[in-house]
C-alpha positions in Angstrom: 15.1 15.7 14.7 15.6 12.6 16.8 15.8 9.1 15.4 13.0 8.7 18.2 10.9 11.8 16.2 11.6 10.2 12.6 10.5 6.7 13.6 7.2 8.3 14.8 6.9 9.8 11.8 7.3 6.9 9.6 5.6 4.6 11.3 2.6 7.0 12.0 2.5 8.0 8.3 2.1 4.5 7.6 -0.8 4.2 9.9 -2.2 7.3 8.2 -2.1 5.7 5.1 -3.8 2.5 6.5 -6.3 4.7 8.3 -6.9 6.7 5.1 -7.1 3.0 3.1 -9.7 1.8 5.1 -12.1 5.4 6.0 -12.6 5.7 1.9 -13.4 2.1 1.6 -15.6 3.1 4.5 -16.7 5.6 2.1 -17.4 2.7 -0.8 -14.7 3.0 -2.9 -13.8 -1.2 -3.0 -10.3 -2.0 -2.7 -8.5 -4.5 -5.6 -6.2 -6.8 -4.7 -3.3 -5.0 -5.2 -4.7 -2.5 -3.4 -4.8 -5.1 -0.3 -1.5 -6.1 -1.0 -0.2 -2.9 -1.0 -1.1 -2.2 3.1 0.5 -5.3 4.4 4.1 -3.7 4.1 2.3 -0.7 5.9 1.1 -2.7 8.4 4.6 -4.2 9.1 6.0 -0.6 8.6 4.1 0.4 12.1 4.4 -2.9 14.0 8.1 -2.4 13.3 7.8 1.3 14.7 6.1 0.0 17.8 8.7 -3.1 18.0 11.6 0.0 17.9 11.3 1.5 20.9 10.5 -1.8 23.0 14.1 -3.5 21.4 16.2 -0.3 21.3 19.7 -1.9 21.1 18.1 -3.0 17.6 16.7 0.3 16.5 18.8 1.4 13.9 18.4 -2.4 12.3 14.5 -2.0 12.8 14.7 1.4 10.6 16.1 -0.6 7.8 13.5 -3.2 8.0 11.4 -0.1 8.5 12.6 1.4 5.2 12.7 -2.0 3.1 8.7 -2.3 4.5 8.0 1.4 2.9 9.9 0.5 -0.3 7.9 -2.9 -0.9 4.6 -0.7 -0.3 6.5 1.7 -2.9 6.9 -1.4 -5.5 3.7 -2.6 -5.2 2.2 0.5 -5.7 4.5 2.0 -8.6 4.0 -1.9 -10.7 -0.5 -1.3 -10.0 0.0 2.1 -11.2 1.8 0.5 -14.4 -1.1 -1.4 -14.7 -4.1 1.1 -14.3 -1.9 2.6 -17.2 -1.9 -0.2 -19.2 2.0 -0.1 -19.5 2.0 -3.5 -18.1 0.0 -6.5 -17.4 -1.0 -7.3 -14.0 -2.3 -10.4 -12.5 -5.0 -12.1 -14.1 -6.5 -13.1 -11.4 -7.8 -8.8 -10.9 -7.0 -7.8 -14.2 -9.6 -7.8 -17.6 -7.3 -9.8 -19.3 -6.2 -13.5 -19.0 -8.1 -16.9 -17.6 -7.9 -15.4 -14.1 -11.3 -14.2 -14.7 -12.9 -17.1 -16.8 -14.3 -18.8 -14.0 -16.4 -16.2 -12.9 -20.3 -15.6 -14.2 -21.7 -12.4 -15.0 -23.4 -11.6 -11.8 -19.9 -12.2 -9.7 -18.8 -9.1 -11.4 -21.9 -7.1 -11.1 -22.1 -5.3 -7.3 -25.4 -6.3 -5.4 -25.9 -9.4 -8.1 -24.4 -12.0 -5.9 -23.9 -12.2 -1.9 -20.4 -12.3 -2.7 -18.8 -8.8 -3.2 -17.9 -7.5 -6.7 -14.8 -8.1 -8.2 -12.3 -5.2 -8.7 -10.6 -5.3 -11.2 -6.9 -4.0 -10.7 -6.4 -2.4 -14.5 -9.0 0.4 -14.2 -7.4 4.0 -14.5 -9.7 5.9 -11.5 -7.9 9.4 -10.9 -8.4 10.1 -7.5 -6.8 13.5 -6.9 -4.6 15.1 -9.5 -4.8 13.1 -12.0 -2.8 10.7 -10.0 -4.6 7.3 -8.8 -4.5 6.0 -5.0 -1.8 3.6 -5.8 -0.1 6.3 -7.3 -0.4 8.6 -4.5 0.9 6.1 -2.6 3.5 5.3 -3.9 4.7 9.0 -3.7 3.6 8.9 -0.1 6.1 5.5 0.9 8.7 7.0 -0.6 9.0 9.8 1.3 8.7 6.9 4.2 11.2 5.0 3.3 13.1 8.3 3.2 12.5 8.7 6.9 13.4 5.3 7.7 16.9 5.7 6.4 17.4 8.7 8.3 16.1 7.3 11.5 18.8 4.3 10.6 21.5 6.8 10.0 20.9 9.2 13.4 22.4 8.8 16.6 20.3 6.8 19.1 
């Protein structure tokens, strides 16, 4: 496989993921902010696809930043899993526990209660497929990524 073929696959499994992201939130399933936070490497991950093939003489460079964009997502992903867990504590501002969420009345957590949109709270456990949560999928899923990303980096132009 080309280094041409494995950056299209990296970069287009990141926009799969995005794509995915945003059709079940389409769907109703709110995102958290970690959630959020977790496409913003994924978005990077496929400008920096796109950015490949325009600054070739760059490319293998690219596939690194390619590869350290899939890892961040990886991060993000692996430490919100921690939290829907409760292995770990997560922000307070999206999390049940701390004065992240002291500010807030009643009806700003309840959906349809407020014209602002319900809070999500980062530490809820939702199993999506598996037994494994969305964050936890994609974690699995930028992984492998970042996996093509370093071979892109490490083939011939």
């Amino acid at each position: 496989m080309t280094r041409q073929n494995l950056i299209i696959l990296a970069a287009g499994g990141s926009a799969a993921l995005l794509a995915g992201a945003f059709f079940f939130q389409a769907l109703g399933w709110a995102p958290c902010q970690m959630c959020l936070w977790q496409r913003w490497p994924h978005a990077a991950a496929v400008a920096i696809g796109a950015l490949s093939f325009v600054a070739a003489p760059m490319q293998r460079l690219l596939c690194l930043a390619g590869a350290l964009a899939a890892l961040t997502t990886a991060g993000i992903a692996g430490f919100h899993g921690g939290v829907e867990r409760k292995w770990w504590e997560g922000p307070s501002s999206c999390t049940g526990s701390g004065d992240g969420l002291s500010g807030l009345s009643g009806n700003a957590l309840l959906p349809g209660a407020t014209d602002a949109p319900a809070l999500v709270l980062c530490d809820t456990f939702t199993p999506f497929l598996l037994g494994l949560t969305m964050a936890n999928w994609n974690m699995i899923a930028s992984v492998a990524l970042a996996i093509l990303w370093i071979m892109a980096a490490r083939r011939d132009a």
